[in-house]
N, C-alpha and C positions, 0 to 999 in steps of 0.2 A: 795332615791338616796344618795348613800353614801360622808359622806366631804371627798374634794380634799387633797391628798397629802405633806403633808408641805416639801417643796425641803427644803434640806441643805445647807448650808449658811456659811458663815468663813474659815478655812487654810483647807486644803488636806491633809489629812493621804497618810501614806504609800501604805495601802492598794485599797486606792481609786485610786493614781497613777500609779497602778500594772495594775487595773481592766482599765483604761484609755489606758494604753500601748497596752495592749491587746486588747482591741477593733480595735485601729487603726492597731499595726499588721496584721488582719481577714481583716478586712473591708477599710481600708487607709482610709488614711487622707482629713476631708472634708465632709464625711458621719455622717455628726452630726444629721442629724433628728431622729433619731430612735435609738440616744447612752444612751439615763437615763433607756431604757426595756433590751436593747441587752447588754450592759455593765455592768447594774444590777448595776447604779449609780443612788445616787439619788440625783440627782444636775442636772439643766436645760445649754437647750443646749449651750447656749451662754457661761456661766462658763467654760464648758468642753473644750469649743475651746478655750478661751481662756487660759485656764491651759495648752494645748498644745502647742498651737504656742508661749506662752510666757516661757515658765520654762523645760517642756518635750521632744520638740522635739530633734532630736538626733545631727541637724546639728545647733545647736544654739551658738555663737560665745561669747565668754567671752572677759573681760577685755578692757584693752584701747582702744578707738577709736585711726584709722589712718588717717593721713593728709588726703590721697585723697577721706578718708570716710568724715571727716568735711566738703569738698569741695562739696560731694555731697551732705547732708545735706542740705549746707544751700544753691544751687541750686533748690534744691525741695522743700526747705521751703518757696522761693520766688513763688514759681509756684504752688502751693498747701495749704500755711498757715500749722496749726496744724494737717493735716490730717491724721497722724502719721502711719497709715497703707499701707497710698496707698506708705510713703515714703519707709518704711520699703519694702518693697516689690522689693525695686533698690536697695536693700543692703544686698547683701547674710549673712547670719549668724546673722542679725541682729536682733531683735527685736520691737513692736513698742515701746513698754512701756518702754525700756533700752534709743532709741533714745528719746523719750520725755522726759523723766528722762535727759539725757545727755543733752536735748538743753536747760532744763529752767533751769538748776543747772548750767551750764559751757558755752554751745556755743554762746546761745544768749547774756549773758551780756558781752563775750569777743566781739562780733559785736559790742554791742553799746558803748563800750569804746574806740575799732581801731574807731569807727565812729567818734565818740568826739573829739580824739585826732584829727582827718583828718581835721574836719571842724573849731578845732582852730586853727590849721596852715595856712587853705586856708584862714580862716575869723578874724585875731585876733581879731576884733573892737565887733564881735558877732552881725553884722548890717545883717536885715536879704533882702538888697535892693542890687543893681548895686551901681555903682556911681554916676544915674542917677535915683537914686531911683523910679526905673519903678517894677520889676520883685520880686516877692517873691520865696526866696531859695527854691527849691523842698523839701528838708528835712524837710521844714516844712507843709508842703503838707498832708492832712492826707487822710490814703485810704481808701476808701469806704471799707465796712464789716468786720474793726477794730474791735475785743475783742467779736466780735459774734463767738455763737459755731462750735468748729470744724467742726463738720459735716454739719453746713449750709454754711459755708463760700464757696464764687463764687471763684472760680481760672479765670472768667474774671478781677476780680478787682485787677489781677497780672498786664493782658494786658495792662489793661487802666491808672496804674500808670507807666507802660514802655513807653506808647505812651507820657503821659504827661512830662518824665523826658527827651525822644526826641526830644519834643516838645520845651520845657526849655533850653536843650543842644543849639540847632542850635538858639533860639534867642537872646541868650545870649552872645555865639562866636560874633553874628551878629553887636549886638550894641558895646563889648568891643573892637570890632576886634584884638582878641588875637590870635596870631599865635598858632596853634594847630599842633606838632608833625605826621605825617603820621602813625606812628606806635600806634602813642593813638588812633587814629580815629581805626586802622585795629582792633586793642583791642577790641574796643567799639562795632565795628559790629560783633566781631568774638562772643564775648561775647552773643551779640544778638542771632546771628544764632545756638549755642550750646544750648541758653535755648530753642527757637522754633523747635528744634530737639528733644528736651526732651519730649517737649509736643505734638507732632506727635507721639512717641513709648507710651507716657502714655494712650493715644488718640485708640491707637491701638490695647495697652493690654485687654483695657476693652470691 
């Protein structure tokens, strides 16, 4: 019985992403089981697709993100964590590896810096109580399947820190009895109901 193969490993030649092109041309995109014989690549399947959908394909979008792209970004970053493909996938032209690239270099530390500034406005004293020191700030709250891997992370542990920051909202109004605006409340459900819309179509893709 003869030894296995040794697959190719490192950058892609020209030649390699000629013979990739052409593959998918014949056969589209998708039909990776049978592209290191039919393509006369020798690189395993998972490589292949990814050289496509990250660098080759044709409708792949360059340069600066847009405001309403950051917006949805970090919408499906709340609702997914690091899953960087499923996000990719609500963002035409995008890629995943350009938005992961883009959230740990730029988007994420701009959040926790507007977060920062938010919460030494609302808190100068940095007391983390009421004035009745009952209730611990949800910020500090931490969510179950924090800094575990992308791919095992629950998108329930989105639900259940919304449920608890609801939870926190309305006891909090309760005991400060602080008049609340109508239009912050409309905000806060509208906000609600657009991310539970998201995850009915993400629900639906799959």
């Amino acid at each position: 019985m003869g030894r296995p193969i040794s697959l190719r490993k490192g950058s892609w030649t020209e030649e390699e992403d000629q013979l990739l092109k052409k593959y998918v041309e014949i056969y589209g995109e998708g039909n990776w089981k049978h592209i290191p014989t039919k393509a006369g690549l020798n690189r395993c399947r998972k490589s292949c697709r990814l050289r496509w959908l990250n660098y080759l394909r044709p409708n792949i979008k360059r340069g600066d993100f847009a405001v309403d792209e950051d917006d949805i970004i970090i919408r499906l970053h709340r609702l997914l964590g690091n899953r960087w493909s499923l996000i990719a996938g609500r963002i035409p032209g995008r890629t995943a590896n350009d938005i992961k690239n883009y959230w740990n270099s730029y988007l994420s530390k701009k959040i926790a810096s507007e977060s920062k500034n938010t919460s030494s406005l609302e808190n100068p004293c940095n007391d983390s109580t009421n004035s009745e020191g009952e209730f611990e700030s949800f910020s500090g709250r931490k969510v179950e399947g924090e800094g575990e891997d992308e791919e095992e992370q629950d998108t329930t542990s989105f639900w259940r820190s919304l449920l608890l920051e609801g939870e926190y909202l309305e006891t909090k109004l309760t005991v400060e009895k602080k008049e609340m605006k109508v239009s912050q409340v409309d905000d806060f459900f509208q906000g609600l109901g657009d991310l539970y819309q998201d995850m009915e179509i993400l629900g639906g893709s799959g």
